[in-house]
C-alpha positions in Angstrom: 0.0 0.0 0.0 1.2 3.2 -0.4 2.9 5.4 2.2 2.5 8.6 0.5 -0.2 11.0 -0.9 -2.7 9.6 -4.0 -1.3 12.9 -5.9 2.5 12.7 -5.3 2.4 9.1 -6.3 0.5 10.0 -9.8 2.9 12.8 -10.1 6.1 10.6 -9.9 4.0 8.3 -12.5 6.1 11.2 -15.1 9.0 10.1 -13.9 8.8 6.1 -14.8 7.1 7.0 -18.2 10.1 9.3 -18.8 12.4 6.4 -18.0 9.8 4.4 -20.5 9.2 2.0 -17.4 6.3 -0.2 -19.4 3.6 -0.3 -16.3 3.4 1.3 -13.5 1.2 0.7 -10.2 -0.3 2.4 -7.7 -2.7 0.8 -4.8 -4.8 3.0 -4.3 -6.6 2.1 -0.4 -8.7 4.5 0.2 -11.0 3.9 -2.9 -9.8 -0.5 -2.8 -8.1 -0.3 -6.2 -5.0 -0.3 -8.6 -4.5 2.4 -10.7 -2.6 1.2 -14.0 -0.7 3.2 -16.0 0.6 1.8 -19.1 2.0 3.5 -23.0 4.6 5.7 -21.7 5.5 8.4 -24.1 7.0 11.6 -24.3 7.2 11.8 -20.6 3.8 10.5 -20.2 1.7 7.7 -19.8 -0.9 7.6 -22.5 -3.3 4.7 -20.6 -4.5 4.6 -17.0 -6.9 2.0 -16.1 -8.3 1.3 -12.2 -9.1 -2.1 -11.3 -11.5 -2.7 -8.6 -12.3 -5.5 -6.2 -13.8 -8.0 -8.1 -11.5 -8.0 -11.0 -8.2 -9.9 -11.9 -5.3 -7.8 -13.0 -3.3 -8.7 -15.5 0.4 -7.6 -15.7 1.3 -6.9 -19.3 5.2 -6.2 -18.3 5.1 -10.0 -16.7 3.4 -12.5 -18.5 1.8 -14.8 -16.4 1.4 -12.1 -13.1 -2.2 -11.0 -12.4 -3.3 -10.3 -9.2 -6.9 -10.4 -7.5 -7.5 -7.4 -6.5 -10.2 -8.6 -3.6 -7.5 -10.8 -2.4 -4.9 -7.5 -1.9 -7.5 -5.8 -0.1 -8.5 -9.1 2.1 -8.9 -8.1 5.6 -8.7 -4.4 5.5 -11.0 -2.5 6.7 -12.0 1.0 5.9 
């Protein structure tokens, strides 16, 4: 889980998409999700997707890695 703000984590997304990292993650707790940022480009990521409880996650930079997301958040309560 993160340890730091929502909004400093989606700022230093610019700074993996400028190193072209491929995906990028951030679990986001308060609102039980990933956010998925994928496409870097220019300094950018060009795709962000959220995956909610209830879905799998697939890992496009791993084949083979997906995580359930309503296992990650097993256990926590709000």
């Amino acid at each position: 889980m993160s340890v730091s703000s929502l909004l400093v984590d989606r700022e230093i997304a610019a700074v993996y998409a400028e190193a072209d990292v491929v995906e990028y993650w951030i679990v986001n707790a308060a609102e039980r999700c990933i956010e998925v940022y994928r496409t870097p480009a220019n300094g950018r990521y060009q795709s962000m997707q959220r995956i909610s409880e209830g879905e799998m996650l697939e890992c496009s930079a791993l084949s083979g890695v997906s995580v359930n997301v309503a296992d990650l958040f097993a256990g926590i309560t709000a």
